[in-house]
C-alpha positions in Angstrom: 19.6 80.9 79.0 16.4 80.4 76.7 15.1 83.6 78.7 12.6 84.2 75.5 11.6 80.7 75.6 10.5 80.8 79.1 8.9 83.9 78.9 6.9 83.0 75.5 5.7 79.9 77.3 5.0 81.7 80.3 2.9 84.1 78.1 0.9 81.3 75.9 0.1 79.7 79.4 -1.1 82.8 80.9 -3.4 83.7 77.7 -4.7 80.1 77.9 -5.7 80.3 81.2 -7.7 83.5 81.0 -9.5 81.7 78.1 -10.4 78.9 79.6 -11.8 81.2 82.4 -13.3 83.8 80.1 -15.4 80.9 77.7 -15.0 77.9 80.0 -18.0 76.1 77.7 -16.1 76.8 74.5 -12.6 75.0 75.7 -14.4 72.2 77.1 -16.7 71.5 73.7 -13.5 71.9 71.9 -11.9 69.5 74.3 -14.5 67.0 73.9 -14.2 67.3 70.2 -10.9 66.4 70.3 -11.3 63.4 72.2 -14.0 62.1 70.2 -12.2 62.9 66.7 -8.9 61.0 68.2 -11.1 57.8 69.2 -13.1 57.8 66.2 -10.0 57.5 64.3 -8.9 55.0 66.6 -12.0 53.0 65.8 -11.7 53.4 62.6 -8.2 52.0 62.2 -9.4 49.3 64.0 -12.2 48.7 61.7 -10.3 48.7 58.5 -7.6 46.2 60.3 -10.4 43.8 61.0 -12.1 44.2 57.6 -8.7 43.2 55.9 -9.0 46.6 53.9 -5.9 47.8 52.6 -5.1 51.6 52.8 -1.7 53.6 52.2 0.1 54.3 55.6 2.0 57.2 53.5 -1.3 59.2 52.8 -1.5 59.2 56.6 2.0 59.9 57.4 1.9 62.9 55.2 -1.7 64.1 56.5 0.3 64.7 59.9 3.0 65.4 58.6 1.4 68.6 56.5 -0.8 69.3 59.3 2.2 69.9 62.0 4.4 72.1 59.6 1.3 73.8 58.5 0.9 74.6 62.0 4.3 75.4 62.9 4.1 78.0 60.0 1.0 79.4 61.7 2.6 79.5 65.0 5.9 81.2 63.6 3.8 83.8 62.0 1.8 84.3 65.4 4.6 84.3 68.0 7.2 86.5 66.0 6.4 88.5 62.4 3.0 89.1 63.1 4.0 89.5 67.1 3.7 93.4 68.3 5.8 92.4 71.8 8.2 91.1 69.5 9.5 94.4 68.8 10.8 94.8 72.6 13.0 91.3 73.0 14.4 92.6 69.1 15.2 95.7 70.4 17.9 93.9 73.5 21.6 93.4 73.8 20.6 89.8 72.8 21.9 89.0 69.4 18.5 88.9 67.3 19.2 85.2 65.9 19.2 84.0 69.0 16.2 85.5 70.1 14.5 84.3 67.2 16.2 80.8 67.5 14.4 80.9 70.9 11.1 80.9 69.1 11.4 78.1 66.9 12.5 76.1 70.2 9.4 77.3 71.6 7.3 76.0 68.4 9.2 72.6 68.2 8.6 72.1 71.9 4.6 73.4 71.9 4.0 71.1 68.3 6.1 67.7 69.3 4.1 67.7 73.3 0.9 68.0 70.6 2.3 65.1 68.8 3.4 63.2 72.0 -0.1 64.0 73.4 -2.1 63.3 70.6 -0.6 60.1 69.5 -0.7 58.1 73.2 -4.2 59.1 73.4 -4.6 57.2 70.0 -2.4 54.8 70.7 -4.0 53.7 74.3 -7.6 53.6 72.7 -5.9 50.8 70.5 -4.6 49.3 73.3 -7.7 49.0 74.4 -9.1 47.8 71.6 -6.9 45.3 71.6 -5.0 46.3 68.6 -1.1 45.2 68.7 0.6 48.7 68.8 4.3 47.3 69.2 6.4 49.3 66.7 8.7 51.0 68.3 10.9 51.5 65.9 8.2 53.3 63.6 7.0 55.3 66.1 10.6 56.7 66.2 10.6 57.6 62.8 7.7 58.9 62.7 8.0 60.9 65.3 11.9 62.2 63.8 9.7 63.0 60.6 7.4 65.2 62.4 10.2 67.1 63.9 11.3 67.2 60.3 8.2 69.1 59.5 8.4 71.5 62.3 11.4 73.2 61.4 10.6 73.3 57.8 7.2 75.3 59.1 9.2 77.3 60.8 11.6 78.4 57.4 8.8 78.5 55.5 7.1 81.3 57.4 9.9 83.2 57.4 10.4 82.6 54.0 6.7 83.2 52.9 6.3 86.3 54.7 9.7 88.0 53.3 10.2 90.6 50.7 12.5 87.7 49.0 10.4 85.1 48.2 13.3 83.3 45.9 14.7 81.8 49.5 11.1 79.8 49.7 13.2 77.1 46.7 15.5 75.6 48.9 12.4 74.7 51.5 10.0 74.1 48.9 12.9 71.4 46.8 13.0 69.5 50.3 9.3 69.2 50.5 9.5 68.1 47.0 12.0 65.4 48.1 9.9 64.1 50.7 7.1 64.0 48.8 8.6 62.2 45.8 10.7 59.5 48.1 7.5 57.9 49.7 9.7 56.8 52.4 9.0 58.1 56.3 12.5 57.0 56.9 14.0 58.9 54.5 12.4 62.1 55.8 13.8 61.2 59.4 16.8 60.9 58.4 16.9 64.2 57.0 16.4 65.6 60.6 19.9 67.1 60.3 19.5 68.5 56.9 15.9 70.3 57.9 18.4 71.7 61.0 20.7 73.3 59.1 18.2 74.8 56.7 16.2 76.4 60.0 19.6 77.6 61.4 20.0 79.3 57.6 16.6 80.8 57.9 17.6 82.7 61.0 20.2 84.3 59.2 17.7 87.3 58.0 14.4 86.8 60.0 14.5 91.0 60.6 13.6 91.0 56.6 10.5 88.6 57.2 9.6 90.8 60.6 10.1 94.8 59.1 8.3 93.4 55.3 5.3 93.0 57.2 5.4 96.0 59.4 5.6 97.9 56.5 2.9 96.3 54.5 0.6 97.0 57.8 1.6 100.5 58.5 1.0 101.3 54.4 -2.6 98.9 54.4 -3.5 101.6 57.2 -3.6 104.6 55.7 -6.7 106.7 56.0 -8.6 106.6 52.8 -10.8 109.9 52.9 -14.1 109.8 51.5 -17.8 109.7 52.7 -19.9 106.8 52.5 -23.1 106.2 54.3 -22.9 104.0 57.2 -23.9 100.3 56.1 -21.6 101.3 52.9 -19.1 102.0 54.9 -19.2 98.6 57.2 -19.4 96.9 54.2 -16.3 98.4 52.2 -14.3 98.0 55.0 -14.8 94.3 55.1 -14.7 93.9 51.4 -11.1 95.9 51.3 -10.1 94.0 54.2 -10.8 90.8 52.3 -9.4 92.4 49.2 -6.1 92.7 50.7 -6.0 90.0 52.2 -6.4 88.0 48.5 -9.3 86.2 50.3 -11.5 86.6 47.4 -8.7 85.3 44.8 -8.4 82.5 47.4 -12.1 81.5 47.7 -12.7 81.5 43.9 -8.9 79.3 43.3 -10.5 76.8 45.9 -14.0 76.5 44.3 -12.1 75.3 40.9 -9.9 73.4 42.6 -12.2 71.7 45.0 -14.7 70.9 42.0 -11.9 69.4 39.8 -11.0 67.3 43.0 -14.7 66.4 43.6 -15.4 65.6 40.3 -11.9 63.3 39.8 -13.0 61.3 42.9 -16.6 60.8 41.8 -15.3 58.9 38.6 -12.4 57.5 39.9 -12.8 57.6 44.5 -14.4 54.4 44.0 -11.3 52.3 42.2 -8.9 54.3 44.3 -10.0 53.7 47.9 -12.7 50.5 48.2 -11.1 47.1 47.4 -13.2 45.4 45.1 -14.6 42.8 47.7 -16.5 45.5 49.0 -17.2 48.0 46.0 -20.3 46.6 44.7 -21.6 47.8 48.7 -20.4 51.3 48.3 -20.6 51.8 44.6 -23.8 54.3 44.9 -23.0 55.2 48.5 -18.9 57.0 47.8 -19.8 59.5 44.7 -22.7 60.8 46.0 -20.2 61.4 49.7 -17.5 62.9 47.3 -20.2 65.6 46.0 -20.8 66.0 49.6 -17.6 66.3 50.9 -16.7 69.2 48.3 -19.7 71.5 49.0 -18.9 70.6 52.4 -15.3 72.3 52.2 -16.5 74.8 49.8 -18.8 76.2 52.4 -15.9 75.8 55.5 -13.6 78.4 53.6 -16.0 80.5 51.9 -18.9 80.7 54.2 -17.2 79.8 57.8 -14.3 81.5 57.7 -15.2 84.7 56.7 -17.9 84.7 59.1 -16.3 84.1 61.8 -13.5 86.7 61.5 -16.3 89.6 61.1 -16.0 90.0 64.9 -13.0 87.8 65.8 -10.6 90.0 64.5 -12.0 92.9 66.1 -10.0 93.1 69.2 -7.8 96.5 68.4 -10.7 98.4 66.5 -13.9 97.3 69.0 -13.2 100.6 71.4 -13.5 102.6 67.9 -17.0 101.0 67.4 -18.2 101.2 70.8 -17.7 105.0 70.6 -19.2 105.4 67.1 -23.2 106.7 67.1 -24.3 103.7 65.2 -26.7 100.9 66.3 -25.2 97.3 66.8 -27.9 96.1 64.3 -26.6 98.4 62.0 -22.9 97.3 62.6 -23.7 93.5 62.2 -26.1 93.9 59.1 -23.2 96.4 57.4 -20.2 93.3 57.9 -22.7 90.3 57.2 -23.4 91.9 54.0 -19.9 91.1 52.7 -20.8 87.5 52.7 -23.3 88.0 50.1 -20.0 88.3 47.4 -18.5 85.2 49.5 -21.7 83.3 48.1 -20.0 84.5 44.4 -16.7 82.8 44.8 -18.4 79.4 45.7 -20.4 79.7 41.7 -16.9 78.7 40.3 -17.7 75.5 41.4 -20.9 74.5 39.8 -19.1 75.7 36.6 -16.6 73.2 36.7 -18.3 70.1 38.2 -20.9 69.3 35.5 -17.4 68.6 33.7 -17.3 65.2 35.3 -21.4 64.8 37.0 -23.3 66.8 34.0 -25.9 68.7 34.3 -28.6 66.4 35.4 -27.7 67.4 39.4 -26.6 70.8 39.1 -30.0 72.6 39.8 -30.3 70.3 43.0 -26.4 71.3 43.6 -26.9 74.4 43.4 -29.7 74.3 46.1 -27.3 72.3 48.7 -24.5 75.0 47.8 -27.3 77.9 49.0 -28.8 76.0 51.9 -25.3 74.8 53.4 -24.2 78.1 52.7 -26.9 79.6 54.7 -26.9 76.9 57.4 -22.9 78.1 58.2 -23.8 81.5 58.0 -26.6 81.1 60.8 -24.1 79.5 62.6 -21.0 80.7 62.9 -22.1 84.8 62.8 -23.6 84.4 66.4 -20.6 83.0 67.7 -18.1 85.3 66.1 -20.6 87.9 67.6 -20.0 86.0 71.1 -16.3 85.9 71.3 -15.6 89.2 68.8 -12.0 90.4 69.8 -11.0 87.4 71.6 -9.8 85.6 68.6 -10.6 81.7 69.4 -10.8 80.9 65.7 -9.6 77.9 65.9 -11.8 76.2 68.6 -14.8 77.9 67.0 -13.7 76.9 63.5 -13.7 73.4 64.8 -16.8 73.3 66.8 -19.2 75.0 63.8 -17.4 72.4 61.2 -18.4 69.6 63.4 -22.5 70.9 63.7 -22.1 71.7 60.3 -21.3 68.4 59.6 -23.8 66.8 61.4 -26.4 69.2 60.1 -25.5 68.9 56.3 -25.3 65.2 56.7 -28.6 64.7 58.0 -30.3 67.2 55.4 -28.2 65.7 52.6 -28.8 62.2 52.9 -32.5 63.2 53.6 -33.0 64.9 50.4 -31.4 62.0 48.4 -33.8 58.7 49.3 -36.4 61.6 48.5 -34.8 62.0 45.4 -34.6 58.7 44.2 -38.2 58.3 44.6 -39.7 58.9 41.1 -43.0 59.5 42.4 -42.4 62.6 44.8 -41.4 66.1 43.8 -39.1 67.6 46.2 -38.9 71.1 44.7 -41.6 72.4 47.2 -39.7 71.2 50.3 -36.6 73.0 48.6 -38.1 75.9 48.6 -39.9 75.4 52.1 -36.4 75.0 53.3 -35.2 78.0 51.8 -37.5 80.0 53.5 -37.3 78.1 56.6 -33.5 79.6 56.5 -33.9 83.0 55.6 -36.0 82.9 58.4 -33.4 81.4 60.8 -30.9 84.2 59.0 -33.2 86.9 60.2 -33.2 85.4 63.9 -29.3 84.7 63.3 -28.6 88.2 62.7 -31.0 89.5 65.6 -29.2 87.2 68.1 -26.3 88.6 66.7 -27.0 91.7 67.6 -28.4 91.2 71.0 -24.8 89.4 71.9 -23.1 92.4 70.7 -25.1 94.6 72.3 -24.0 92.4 75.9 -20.2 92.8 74.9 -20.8 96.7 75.2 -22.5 96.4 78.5 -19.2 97.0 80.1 -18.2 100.3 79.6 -14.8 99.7 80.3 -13.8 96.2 77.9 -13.8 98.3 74.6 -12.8 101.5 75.5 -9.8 103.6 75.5 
């Protein structure tokens, strides 16, 4: 009994371990990050409890709430319809629901020891902190809810991922509900309800798992023509990404994120401070609203991208270690792709003069490049470190959080150097633009020195 559950866990353990062995360094930054990001919450809560500020507990309940199904999609997508070892525990005397009904256990088990995990860590720095934490009940409900939002995850990736799309309603009316109600017991109590529906998206998960097969065995073709070899590296990235609908996605996110930027810089102030404290924050919010949106911008044009150049390499690495091309020619041929990604961020100095004008957009415009450039120099190295090993998460997370800390620092920088009248600050923009290209240059050689190390083994990327 739950034979595929034991061997899926026995399998994400096993992977895990050789990880952790194979970029020791790497789990344990991440791990640190995580602590710190739990206990700075922590902190904060107990901050905004001793300031008497008043904030929504719903905005948080759904933050974790979208988080954990968002990630129980992921993990359904991962573990079963994108899974090639799938294939062999569909292909038993098992009845296939059951099989994939194993799955989803595994999910809800992996996500709710998360939860479980995440939240007494929280919880205990409170403690600590002397914070009264007794609410059982809540935590209950809360914790019902979440399992709520598993399952959904789980029919919505089967439902996304399908050649009928129409079955995504039924999923997508009960998120609706949810959202509408307001009410975290509400949503626990439709545990049963979210049950049922996950139980009626096993009904046809074959349809999600053969669509995509099909789609990845037509995307595969051979296209025969003759290119040259840095235009060849570089089509094959941008028809990767053009598949994928990454550049649709980029550009949809610059609009949205500027109409989101721009709404919070007129109205984040009313919305979020009480007024016992605006007039302290008043000139300090707008200016970390503007922030905040190149900020993202830059994560899922600029990060992303760059980090799957050589992350998703895994299967196809053994093809380029036998090709007669140079590693600097195979990491200057994919890093030119990002030069369109810079293209799809533009949409969003076209929309935010709508609510800033067009005093700032010149100096937005040179943020948007530098913090472009910034993520570029670092995130390719590390994709370059790890390429095939697919630890874009952790890496995701670690170059967000330098990121941050770098973009902060130059940000606020450039603005009290701004609001002095008397000082032009154009030549230090363009000192700092050179500064970076330089830094690119040096990015792209370490880059291909730590390619050139993953092909000193002749036996990692080889048939």
């Amino acid at each position: 009994m739950l034979e595929t559950s034991r061997l899926l866990l026995r399998e994400i353990t096993r992977n895990l371990r050789r990880k952790i062995k194979t970029s020791p360094i790497l789990y344990l930054f991440f791990s640190a990050m995580i602590f710190f990001s739990l206990v700075m919450f922590a902190f904060l809560t107990f901050f905004l409890l001793h300031t008497e500020t008043t904030f929504n507990f719903m905005d948080v309940f759904y933050a974790v709430f979208f988080l954990l199904l968002m990630k129980s999609a992921s993990d359904m997508h991962t573990l079963f319809i994108s899974a090639p070892q799938a294939s062999y525990a569909l292909s038993t005397h098992v009845p296939q629901k059951k099989t994939v009904g194993e799955i989803v256990l595994t999910i809800v088990f992996i996500n709710m020891s998360l939860w479980f995990s995440f939240s007494f860590l929280y919880l205990l720095v409170l403690s600590l902190l002397h914070v009264p934490i007794n609410y059982p009940w809540e935590y209950l409900f809360f914790s019902l809810s979440v399992s709520t939002g598993i399952l959904l995850g789980c029919a919505l990736s089967l439902h996304l991922f399908s050649s009928r799309q129409y079955r995504l309603v039924p999923t997508l009316l009960l998120l609706g509900f949810f959202w509408f109600s307001q009410n975290m017991m509400f949503v626990a109590c439709m545990l049963p309800l979210a049950i049922l529906h996950c139980l009626w998206s096993l009904s046809h998960p074959l349809d999600s798992y053969r669509f995509v097969k099909r789609k990845i065995r037509t995307n595969e073709r051979d296209q025969v023509r003759t290119h040259g070899v840095l235009q060849a590296l570089f089509l094959r990235e941008v028809t990767g990404i053009w598949r994928d609908r990454l550049f649709f996605s980029f550009v949809s996110m610059s609009i949205f994120t500027a109409l989101g930027t721009g709404y919070l810089f007129v109205y984040g102030t009313d919305l979020f401070i009480p007024e016992s404290i605006q007039r302290y924050l008043s000139g300090f919010l707008p200016s970390l609203f503007v922030f905040l949106g190149c900020y993202v911008v830059v994560m899922y044009a600029a990060v992303f991208p760059a980090l799957n150049l050589f992350l998703t390499e895994e299967k196809t690495m053994w093809i380029l270690r036998n090709l007669p091309v140079s590693n600097q020619t195979i990491v200057f041929g994919k890093a030119l792709v990002l030069s369109l990604c810079f293209l799809t961020t533009l949409p969003y100095l076209a929309f935010i003069p709508i609510f800033l004008g067009v005093t700032d957009l010149l100096f937005l415009f040179w943020f948007l490049g530098f913090s472009f450039l910034a993520a570029v120099i670092i995130a390719l190295p590390l994709g370059v470190k790890y390429v095939g090993k697919k630890s874009d998460i952790l890496l995701l997370y670690s170059v967000a959080m330098i990121l941050f800390v770098l973009l902060s620092v130059v940000g606020a920088g450039m603005n009290l150097l701004r609001s002095n009248t008397s000082l032009s600050i154009l030549p230090l923009c363009v000192l700092l633009i050179c500064l970076e290209l330089t830094m690119l240059f040096l990015s792209l050689k370490l880059s291909t020195y730590l390619l050139s190390l993953s092909f000193q083994n002749p036996t990692k990327y080889s048939l």
